[in-house]
C-alpha positions as CSV (number, residue, x, y, z in Angstrom):
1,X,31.5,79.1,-7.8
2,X,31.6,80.7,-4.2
3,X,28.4,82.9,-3.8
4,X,28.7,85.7,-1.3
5,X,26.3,88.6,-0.2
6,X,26.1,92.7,0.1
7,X,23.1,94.4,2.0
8,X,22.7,97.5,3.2
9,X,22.9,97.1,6.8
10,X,21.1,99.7,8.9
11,X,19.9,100.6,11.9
12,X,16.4,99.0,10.1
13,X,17.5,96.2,9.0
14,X,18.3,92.6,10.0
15,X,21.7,92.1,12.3
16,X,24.9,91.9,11.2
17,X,25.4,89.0,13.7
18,X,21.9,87.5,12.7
19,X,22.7,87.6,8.7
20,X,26.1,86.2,9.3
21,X,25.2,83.0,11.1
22,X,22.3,82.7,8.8
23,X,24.4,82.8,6.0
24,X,27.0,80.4,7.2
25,X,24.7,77.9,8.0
26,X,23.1,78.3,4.6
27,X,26.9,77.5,3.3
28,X,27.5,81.0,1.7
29,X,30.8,82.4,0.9
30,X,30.9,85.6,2.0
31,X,28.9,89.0,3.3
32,X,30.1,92.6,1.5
33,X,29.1,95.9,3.4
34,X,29.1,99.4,1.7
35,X,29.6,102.3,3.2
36,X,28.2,106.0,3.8
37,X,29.4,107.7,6.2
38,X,26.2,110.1,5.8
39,X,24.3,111.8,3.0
40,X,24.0,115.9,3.1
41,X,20.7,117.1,2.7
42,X,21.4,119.8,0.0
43,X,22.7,117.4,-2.8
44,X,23.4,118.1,-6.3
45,X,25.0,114.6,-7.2
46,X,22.5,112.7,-8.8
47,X,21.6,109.3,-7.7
48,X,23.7,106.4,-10.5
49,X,20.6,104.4,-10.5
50,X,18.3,107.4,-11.5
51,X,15.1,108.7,-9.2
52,X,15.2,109.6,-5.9
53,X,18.5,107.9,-3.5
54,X,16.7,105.7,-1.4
55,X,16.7,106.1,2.3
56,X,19.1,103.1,3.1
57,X,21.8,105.2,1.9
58,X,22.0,107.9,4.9
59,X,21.6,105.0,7.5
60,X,24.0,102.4,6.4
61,X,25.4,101.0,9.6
62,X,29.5,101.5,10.0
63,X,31.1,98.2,7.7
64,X,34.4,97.4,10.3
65,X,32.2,97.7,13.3
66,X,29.3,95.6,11.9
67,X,32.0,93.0,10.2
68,X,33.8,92.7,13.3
69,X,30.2,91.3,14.8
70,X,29.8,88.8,11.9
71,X,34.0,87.3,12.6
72,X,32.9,87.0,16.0
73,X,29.6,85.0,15.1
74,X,31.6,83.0,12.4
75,X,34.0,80.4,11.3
76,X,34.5,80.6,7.8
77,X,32.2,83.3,6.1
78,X,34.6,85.6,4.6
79,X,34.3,89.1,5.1
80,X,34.5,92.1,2.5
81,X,33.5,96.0,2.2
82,X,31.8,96.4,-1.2
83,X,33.2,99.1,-1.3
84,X,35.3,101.3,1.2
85,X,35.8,105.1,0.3
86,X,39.4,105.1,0.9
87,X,40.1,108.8,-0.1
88,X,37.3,109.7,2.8
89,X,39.6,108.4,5.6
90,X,42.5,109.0,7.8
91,X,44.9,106.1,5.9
92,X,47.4,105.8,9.0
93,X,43.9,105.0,10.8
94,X,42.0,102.7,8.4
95,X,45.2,101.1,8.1
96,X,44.6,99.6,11.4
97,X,40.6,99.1,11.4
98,X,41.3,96.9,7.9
99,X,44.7,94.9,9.7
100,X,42.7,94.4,13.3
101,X,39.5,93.3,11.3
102,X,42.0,90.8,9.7
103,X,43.8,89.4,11.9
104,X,40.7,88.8,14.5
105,X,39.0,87.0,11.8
106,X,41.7,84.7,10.7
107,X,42.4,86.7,7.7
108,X,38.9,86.5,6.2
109,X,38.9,90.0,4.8
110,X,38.9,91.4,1.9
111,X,39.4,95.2,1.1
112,X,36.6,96.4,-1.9
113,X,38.1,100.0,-2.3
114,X,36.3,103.0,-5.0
115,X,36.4,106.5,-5.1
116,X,32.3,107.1,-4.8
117,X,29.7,109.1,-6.8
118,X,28.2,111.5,-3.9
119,X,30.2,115.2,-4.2
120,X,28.5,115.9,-1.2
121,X,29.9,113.4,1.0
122,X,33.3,113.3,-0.7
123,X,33.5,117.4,0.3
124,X,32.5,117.2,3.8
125,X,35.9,114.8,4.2
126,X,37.8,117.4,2.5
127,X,37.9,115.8,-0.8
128,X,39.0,117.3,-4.0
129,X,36.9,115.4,-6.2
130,X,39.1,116.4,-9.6
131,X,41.5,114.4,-7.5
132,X,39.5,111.5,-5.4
133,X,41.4,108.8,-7.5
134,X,45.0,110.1,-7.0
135,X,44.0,110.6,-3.2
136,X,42.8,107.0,-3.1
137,X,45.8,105.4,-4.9
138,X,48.4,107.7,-2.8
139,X,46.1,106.5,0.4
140,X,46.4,103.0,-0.7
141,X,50.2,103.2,-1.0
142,X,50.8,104.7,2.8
143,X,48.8,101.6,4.4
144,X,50.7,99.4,2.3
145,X,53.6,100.5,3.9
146,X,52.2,100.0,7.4
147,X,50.8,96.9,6.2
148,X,54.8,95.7,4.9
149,X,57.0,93.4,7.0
150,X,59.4,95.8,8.1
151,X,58.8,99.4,9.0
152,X,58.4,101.1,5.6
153,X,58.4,105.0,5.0
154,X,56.3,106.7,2.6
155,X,55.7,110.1,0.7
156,X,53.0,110.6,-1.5
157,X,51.7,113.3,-2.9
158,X,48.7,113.6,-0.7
159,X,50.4,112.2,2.7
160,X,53.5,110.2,4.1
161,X,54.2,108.2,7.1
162,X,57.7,107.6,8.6
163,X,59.0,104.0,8.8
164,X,56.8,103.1,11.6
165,X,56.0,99.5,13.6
166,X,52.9,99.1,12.9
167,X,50.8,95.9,13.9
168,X,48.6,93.9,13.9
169,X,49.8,93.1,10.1
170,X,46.8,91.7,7.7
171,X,47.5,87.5,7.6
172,X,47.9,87.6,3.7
173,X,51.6,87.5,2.6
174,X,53.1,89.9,0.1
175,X,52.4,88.7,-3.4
176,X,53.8,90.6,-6.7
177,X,53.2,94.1,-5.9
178,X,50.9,93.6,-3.0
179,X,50.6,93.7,0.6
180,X,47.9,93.6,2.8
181,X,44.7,91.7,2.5
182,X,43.4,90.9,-0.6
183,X,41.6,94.0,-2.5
184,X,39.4,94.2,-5.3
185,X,38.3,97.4,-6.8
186,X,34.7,98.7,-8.0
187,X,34.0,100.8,-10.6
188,X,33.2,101.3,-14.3
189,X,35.3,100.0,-17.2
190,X,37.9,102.3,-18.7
191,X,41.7,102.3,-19.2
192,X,42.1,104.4,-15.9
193,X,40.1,101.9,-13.7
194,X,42.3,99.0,-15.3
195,X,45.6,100.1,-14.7
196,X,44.7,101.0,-10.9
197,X,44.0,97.1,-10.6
198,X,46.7,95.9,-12.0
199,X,48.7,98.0,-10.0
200,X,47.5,97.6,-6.7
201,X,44.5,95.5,-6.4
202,X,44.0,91.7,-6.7
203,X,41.0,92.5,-9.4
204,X,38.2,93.6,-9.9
205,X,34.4,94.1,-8.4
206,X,32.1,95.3,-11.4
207,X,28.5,96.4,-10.2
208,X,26.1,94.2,-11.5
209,X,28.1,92.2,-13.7
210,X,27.4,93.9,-17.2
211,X,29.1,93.5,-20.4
212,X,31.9,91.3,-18.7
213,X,32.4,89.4,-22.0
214,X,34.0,93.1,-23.6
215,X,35.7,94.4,-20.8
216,X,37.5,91.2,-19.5
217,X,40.2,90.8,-22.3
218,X,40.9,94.4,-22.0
219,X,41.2,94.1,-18.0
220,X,43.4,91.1,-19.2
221,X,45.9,93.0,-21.2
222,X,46.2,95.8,-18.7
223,X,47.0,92.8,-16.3
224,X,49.9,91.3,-18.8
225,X,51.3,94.3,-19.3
226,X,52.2,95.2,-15.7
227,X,53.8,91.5,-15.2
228,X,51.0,90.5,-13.2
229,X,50.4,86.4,-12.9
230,X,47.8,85.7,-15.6
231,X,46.6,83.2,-13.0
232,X,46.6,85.7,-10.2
233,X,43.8,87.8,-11.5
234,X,40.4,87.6,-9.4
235,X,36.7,89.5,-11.1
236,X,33.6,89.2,-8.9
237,X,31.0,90.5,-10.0
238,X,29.5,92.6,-7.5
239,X,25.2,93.1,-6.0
240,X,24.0,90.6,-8.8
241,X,20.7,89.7,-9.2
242,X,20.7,86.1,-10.0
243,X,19.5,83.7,-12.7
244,X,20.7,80.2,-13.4
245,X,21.7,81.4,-17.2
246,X,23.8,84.6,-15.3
247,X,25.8,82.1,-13.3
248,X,26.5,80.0,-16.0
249,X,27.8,82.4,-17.6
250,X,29.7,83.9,-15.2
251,X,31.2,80.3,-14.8
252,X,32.0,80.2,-18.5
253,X,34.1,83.3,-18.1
254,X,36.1,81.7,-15.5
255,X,34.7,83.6,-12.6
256,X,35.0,81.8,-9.7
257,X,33.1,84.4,-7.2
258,X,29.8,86.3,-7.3
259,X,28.1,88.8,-5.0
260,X,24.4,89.0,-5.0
261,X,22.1,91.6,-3.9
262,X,20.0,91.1,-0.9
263,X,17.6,93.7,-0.1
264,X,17.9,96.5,2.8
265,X,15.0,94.7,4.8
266,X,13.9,92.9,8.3
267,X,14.8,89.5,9.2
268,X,11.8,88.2,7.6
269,X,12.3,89.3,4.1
270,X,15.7,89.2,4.3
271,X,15.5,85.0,5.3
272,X,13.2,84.4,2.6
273,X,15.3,85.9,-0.3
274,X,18.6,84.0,1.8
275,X,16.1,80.7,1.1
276,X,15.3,81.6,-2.4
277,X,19.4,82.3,-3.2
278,X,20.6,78.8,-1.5
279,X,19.5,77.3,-4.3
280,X,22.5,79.0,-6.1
281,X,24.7,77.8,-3.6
């Protein structure tokens, strides 16, 4: 099982090129970022986790910019956003950020897309949230078209592009459905979730890791039906908190990836947690 890493990066915390060569050296897998592009004062939305939002939230560091220090610093770490807020950019512009990012790392990316929980933030990037999903998965389409082998034109509901040359492409080669590097999608179970992936995402990033044993066979079925390879299918469960029983379990479900949480802290801490969680490796 590959063990990999999300943080909150800030202008706080440890270094993105600090963490990464730690964490290569340490023989983890991978480093996830999340994004915020900021967090309005007046807010309505509450917080998922309940309480108050904690403060890494509104200073969360940009994730190309500081995964585009860690490549630089590395070999082999792969390199993910957990997750992007697709529907909050420009997709002929994050089109490029996610192919540049993989191409200069050697195709060590991997795209975590969602569709976010703050109203607040959503609104100030002119986001109908009613709609957020539709925008994602009509945002999602247009940058596969960039991302395609030959100039591809696309009209969506919510944008187009004409057939365009667009390069640097992302290293992974089309498979099934898919171009582009590979993608895994965050969010809550549910039949509307489901069928996103298996239409155009290589799986699956459920927070925490919850009830996995339920929803699998379900995310399974919406997989089969769409003619997806059974095989193909990737869930990694995403800012775990780990226990030897977790992983083992994890393991039993065939999961062959999992993310754990490392806290929004100074090189200190955060080097002393990295020590406690190489045991995992």
């Amino acid at each position: 099982m590959r063990i990999s890493v999300t943080i909150f990066l800030t202008d706080e915390t440890i270094t993105p090129t600090r963490l990464a060569r730690e964490l290569e050296q340490r023989g983890f897998a991978g480093l996830y970022l999340p994004e915020h592009t900021h967090i309005p004062v007046e807010r309505t939305t509450p917080y998922p986790m309940g309480g108050e939002l904690p403060p890494e939230y509104s200073r969360t560091l940009d994730p190309f910019v500081a995964l585009g220090q860690a490549a630089a610093v590395t070999e082999a770490l792969t390199l993910g956003t957990g997750i992007t807020l697709v529907a909050q950019h420009d997709p002929i512009d994050l089109a490029k950020q996610v192919a540049t990012l993989d191409h200069l790392s050697g195709g060590r990316f991997t795209l975590g897309v969602g569709f976010g929980w703050n109203v607040e933030e959503a609104a100030d990037h002119g986001v109908e949230w009613r709609t957020r999903r539709e925008l994602g998965r009509d945002r999602m389409a247009l940058m596969r078209a960039l991302w395609s082998p030959e100039p591809t034109a696309y009209e969506g509901r919510f944008g187009s592009v004409r057939a365009s040359h667009a390069y640097p492409k992302p290293v992974q080669k089309p498979r099934g459905p898919l171009v582009g590097p590979r993608t895994l999608m965050g969010g809550a179970a549910g039949p509307k979730l489901f069928s996103h992936i298996a239409e155009y995402a290589d799986g699956w990033m459920p927070i925490g890791g919850r009830g996995l044993t339920e929803s699998l066979p379900v995310l399974r079925t919406a997989w089969a039906e769409a003619d997806r390879d059974p095989g193909a299918l990737q869930v990694v469960p995403f800012a775990v908190l780990p226990s030897s029983g977790k992983l083992a379990h994890y393991a039993d479900l065939g999961i062959e990836e999992v993310v754990l949480q490392l806290p929004p802290a100074g090189e200190e801490d955060v080097l002393r947690i990295l020590d406690e969680y190489a045991a995992y490796v």
